[in-house]
BARO-279188 format. One line per field, with one value per residue (C-alpha): x, y, z; residue number from 0. Coordinates in nm, 3 decimals, decimal comma. Layout:
BEGIN
u <- X:... .
v <- Y:... .
w <- Z:... .
n <- NUM:... .
! end
This chain:
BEGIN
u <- 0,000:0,170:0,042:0,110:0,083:-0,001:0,080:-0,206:-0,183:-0,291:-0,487:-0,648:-0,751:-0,714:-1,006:-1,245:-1,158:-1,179:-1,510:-1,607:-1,514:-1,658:-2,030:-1,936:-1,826:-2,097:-2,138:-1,994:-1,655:-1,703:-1,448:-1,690:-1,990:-1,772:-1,721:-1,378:-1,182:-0,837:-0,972:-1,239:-0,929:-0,689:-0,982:-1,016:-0,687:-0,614:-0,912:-0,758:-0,447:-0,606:-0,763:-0,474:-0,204:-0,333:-0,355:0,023:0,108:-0,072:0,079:0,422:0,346:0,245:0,546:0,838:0,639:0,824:0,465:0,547:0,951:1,036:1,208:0,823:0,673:0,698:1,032:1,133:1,472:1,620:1,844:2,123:2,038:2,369:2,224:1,994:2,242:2,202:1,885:1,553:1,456:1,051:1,121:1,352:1,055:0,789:1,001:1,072:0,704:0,624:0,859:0,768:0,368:0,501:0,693:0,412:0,193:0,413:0,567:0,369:0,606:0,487:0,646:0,617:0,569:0,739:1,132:1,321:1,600:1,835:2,066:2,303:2,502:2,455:2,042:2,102:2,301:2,010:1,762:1,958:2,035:1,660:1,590:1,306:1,476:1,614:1,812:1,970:2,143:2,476:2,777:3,127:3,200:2,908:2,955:3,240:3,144:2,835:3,032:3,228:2,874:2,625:2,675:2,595:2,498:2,462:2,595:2,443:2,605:2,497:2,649:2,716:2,822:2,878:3,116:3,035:3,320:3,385:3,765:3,817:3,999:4,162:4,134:4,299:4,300:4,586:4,672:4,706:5,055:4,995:5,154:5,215:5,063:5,329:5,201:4,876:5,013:4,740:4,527:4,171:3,978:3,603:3,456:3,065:2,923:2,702:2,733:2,917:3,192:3,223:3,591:3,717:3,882:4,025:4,179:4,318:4,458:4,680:4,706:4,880:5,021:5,213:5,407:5,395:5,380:5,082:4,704:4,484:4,356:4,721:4,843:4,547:4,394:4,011:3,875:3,447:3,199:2,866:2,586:2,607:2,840:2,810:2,959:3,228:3,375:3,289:3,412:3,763:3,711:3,649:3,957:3,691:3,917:4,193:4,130:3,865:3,759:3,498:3,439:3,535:3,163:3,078:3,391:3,346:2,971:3,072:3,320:3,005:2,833:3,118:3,417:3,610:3,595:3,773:4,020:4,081:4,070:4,381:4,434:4,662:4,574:4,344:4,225:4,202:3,855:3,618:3,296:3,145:2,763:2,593:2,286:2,323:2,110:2,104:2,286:2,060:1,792:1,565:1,226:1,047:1,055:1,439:1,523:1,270:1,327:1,670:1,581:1,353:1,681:1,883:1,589:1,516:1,620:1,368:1,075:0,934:0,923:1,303:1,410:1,207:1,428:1,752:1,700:1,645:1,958:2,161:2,224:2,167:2,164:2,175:2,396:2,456:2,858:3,140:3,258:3,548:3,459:3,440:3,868:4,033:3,796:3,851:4,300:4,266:4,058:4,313:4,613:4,435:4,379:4,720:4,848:4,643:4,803:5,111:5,012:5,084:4,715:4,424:4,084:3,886:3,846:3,527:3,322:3,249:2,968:2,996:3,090:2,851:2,988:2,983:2,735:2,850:2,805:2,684:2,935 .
v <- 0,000:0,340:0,657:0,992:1,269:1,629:1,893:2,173:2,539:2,594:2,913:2,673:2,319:2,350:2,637:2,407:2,088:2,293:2,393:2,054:1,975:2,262:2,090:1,745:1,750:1,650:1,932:1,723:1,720:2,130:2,300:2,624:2,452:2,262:2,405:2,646:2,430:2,296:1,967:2,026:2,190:1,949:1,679:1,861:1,831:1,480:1,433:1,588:1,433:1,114:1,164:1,290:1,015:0,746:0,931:1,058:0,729:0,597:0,813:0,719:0,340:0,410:0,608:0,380:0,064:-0,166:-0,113:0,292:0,121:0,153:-0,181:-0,357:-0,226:-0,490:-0,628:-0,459:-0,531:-0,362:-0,480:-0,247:-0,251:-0,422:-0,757:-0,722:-0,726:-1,055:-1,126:-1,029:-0,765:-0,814:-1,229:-1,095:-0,886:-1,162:-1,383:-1,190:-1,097:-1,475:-1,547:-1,246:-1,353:-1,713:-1,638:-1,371:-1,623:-1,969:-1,784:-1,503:-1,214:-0,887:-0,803:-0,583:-0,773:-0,488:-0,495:-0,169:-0,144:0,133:0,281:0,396:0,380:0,686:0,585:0,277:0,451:0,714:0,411:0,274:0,613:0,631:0,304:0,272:-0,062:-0,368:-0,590:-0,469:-0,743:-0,551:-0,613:-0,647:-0,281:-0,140:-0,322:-0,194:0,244:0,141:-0,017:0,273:0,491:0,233:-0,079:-0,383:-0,767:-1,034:-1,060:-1,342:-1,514:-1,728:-2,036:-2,123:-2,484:-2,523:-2,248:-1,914:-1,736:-1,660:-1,735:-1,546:-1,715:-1,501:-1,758:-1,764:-1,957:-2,237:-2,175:-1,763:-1,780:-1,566:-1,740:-1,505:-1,162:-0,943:-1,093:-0,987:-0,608:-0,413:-0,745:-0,689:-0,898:-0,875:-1,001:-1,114:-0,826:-0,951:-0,874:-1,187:-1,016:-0,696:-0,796:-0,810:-0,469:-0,446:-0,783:-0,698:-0,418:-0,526:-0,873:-0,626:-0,338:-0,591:-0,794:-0,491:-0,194:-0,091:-0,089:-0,285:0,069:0,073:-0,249:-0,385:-0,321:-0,233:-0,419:-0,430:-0,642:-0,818:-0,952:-1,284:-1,571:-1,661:-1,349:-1,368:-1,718:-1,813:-1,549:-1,659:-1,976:-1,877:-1,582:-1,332:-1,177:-1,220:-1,305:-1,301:-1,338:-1,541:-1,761:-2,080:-2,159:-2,034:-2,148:-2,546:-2,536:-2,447:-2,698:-2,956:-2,850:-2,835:-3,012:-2,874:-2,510:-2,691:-2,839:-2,506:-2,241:-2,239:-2,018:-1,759:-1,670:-1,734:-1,450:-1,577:-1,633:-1,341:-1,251:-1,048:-1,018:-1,028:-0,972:-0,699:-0,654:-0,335:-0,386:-0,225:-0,375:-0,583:-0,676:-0,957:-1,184:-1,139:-1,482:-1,675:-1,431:-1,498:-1,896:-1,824:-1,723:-2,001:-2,241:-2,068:-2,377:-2,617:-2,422:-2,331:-2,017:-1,968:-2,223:-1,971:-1,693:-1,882:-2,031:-1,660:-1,525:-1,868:-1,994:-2,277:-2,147:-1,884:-1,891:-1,650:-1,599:-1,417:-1,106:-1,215:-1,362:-1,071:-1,048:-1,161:-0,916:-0,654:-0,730:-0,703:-0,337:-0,229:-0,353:-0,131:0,147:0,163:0,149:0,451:0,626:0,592:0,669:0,386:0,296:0,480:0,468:0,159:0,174:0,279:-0,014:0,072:-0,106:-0,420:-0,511:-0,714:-1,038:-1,282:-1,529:-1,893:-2,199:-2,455:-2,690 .
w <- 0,000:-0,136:0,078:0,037:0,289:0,155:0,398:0,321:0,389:0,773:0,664:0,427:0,575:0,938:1,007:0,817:0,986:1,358:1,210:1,142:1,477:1,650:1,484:1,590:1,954:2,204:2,450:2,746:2,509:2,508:2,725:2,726:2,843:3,164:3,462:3,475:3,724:3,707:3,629:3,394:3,196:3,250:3,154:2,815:2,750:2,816:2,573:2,286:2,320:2,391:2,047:1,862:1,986:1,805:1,479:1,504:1,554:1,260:1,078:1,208:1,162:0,757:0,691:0,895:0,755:0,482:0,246:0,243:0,084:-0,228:-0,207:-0,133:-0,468:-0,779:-0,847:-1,174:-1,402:-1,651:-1,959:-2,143:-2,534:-2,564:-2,441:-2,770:-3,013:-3,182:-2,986:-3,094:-2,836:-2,859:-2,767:-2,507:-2,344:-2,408:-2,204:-1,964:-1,947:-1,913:-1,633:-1,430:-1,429:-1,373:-1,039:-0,969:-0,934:-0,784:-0,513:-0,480:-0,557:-0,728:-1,046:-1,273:-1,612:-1,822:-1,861:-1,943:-2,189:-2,158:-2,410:-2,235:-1,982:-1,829:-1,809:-1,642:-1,336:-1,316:-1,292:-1,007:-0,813:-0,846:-0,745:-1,050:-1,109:-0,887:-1,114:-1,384:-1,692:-1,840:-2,008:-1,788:-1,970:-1,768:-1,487:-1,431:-1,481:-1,257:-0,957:-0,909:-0,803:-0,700:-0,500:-0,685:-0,540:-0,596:-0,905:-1,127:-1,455:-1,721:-1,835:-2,209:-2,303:-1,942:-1,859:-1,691:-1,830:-2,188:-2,390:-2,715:-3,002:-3,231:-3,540:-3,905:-4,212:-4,196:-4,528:-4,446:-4,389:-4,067:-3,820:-3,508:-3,449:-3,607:-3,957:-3,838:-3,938:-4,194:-4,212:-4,172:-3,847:-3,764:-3,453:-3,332:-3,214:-2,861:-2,492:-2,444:-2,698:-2,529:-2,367:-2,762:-2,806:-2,490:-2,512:-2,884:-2,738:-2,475:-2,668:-2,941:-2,715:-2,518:-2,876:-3,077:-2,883:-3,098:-2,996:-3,260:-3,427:-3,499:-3,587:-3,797:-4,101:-4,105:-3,766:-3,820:-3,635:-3,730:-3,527:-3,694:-3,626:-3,955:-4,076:-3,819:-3,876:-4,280:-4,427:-4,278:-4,386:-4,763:-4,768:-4,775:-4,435:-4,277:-3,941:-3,692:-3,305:-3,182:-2,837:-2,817:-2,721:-3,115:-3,232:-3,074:-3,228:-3,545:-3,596:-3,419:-3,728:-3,999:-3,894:-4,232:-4,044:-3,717:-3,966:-4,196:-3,926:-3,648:-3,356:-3,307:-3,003:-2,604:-2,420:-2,038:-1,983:-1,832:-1,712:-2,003:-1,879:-1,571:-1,386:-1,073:-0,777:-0,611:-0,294:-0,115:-0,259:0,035:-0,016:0,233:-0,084:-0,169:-0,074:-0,321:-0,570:-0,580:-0,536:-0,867:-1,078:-0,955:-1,093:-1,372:-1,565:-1,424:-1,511:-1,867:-1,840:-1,713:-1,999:-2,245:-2,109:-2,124:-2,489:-2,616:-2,435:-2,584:-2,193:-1,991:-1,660:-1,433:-1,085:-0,828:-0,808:-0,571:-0,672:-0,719:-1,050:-1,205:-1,081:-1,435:-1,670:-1,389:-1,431:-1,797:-1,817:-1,582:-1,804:-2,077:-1,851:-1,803:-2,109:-2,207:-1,930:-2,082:-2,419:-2,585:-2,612:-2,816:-2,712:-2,832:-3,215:-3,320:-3,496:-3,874:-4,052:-4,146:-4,523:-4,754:-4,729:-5,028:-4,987:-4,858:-5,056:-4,905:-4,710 .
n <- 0:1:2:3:4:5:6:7:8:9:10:11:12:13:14:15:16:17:18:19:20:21:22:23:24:25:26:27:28:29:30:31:32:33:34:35:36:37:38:39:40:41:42:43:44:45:46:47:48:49:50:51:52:53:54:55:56:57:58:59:60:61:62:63:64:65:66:67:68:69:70:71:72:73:74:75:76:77:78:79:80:81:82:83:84:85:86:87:88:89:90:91:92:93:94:95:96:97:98:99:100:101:102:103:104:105:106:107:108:109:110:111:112:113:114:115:116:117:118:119:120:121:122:123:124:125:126:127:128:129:130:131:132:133:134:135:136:137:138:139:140:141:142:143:144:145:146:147:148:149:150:151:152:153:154:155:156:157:158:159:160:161:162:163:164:165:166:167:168:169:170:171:172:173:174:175:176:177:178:179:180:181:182:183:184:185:186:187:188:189:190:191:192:193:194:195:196:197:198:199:200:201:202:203:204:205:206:207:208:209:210:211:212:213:214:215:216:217:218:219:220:221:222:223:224:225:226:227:228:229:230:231:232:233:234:235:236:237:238:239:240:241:242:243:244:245:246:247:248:249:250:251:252:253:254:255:256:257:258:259:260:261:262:263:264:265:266:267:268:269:270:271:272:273:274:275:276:277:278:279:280:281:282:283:284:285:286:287:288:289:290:291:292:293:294:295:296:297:298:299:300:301:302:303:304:305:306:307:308:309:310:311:312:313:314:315:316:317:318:319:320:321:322:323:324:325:326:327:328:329:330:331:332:333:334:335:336:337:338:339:340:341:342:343:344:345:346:347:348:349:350:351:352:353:354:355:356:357:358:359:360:361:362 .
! end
């Protein structure tokens, strides 16, 4: 129950409301009709107050009580438009919608069926500060310009081919003749463009930085991105471009479905493997129901509903984990910070569009 106190002008709402009283009050309530004695007055009084306590404390009680909270209205979450890059953002929301009214209505825990999608980053810390959402999904990028103003946990991964972290590949064609990354100078490299890829340029750019002194901006040809795999990994395969990066989750499921790209494509190169999206609670975030709310994520694969959600966001599960997960995505943004510092990195290169790629024949 949301109640809201207006304070009203005393020139304006008390006279009436003493008026009101004035008709009310039986006579034997009526100071000016009682004897003038120190305990007719000191009777009167005691009424009043008598009458006035328990409304003051009412009053108190609605205001200091966990309904009045913030925290006790619907649970709401938010998403950063990044985690609808290569997902289709109206089955995002109609899954979302379906496992809200699902736990809404097996536990018992108000939600607000409706997810918001921020564009920026800058929206989603405004959303937090203003605590209009409770759990927000982001990339590791965000994650880590929100952390630094608003207190995030639990924090809450996915798992992909049954890891929780992501490993970039930086992959070639064998017959290339690139062989480490100094041949790698003026080639051209595109990369799958999703919130699971978001640690790319920052790992290029130390990866690069630290054997050639040179960021990728630098050191590489044109670098471009594209929102499907299949423009990331084929046209590698078919000399279309030089080299490209992709997970080793994409990577091992292409080769699953074309073991000729497993045998044609070789790596030049591992990233460590990282965090790259999460879900974030505000820290201070305590509603009565926290506890099977959070129970609700960690079974979101055992109900349909949750496996709805995870199929559209490519996962299989959803687990609560330390912050310290976060600890080898966190070392590597700080290697690149640092390198800008000492001017031997550029800022991130901006993505250009994406190239018409030949079609693919059929393998």
């Amino acid at each position: 129950m949301n109640l809201a106190f207006v304070e009203k002008p005393p020139l304006a709402g008390w006279p009436a409301l003493e008026a009101g009283r004035r008709r009310r009050r039986p006579p034997t309530l009526n100071c000016q009709t009682m004897n003038t004695t120190k305990h007719s007055k000191s009777w009167c009084s005691s009424t009043r107050v008598a009458i006035w306590l328990p409304l003051l404390a009412a009053v108190v009680f609605f205001a200091r009580s966990p309904a009045a909270e913030p925290e006790d209205r619907s649970f709401r979450v938010g998403f950063s438009h990044v985690m609808f890059t290569d997902v289709n953002e109206n089955d995002a929301k109609a899954a979302v919608e379906a496992w809200g009214q699902t736990i809404a209505k097996q536990l018992g825990i108000p939600t607000d069926p409706e997810p918001l999608i921020f564009p920026n980053t800058p929206a989603l810390l405004q959303a937090l500060q203003a605590k209009s959402v409770d759990a927000v999904g982001i990339t590791m990028l965000e994650y880590v310009a929100l952390s630094r103003e608003v207190s995030l946990a639990p924090l809450f991964v996915t798992y992909n081919s049954g890891r929780c972290r992501e490993q970039y590949l930086l992959l070639v064609h064998r017959d290339s003749k690139l062989e480490r990354l100094s041949d790698l100078r003026g080639k051209n490299l595109v990369f799958h463009s999703n919130s699971r890829t978001c640690m790319v340029p920052p790992w290029l750019d130390t990866l690069l930085v630290n054997a050639e002194n040179k960021p990728a901006a630098e050191w590489l040809g044109k670098i471009t991105q594209s929102p499907k795999l299949s423009h990331v990994v084929l046209p590698v395969f078919f000399h279309q471009i030089d080299a490209c990066v992709a997970t080793r989750a994409e990577f091992e499921t292409m080769c699953e479905l074309n073991p000729q790209i497993g045998q044609q494509l070789k790596i030049l190169a591992r990233s460590p493997e990282m965090v790259a999206s999460l879900l974030c609670f505000r820290a201070d975030y305590a509603p009565a129901f926290k506890e099977q709310l959070l129970a609700g994520l960690r079974d979101l694969h055992k109900t349909p509903a949750g496996l709805q959600i995870l199929t559209v966001f490519q996962s299989e599960k959803i687990e609560d984990q330390p912050v310290s997960c976060v600890d080898s995505a966190l070392t590597l943004l700080a290697q690149q910070a640092q390198l800008t510092e000492t001017n031997k990195v550029a800022t991130a290169p901006t993505p250009v569009k994406t190239p018409q790629l030949a079609k693919a024949p059929n393998l």
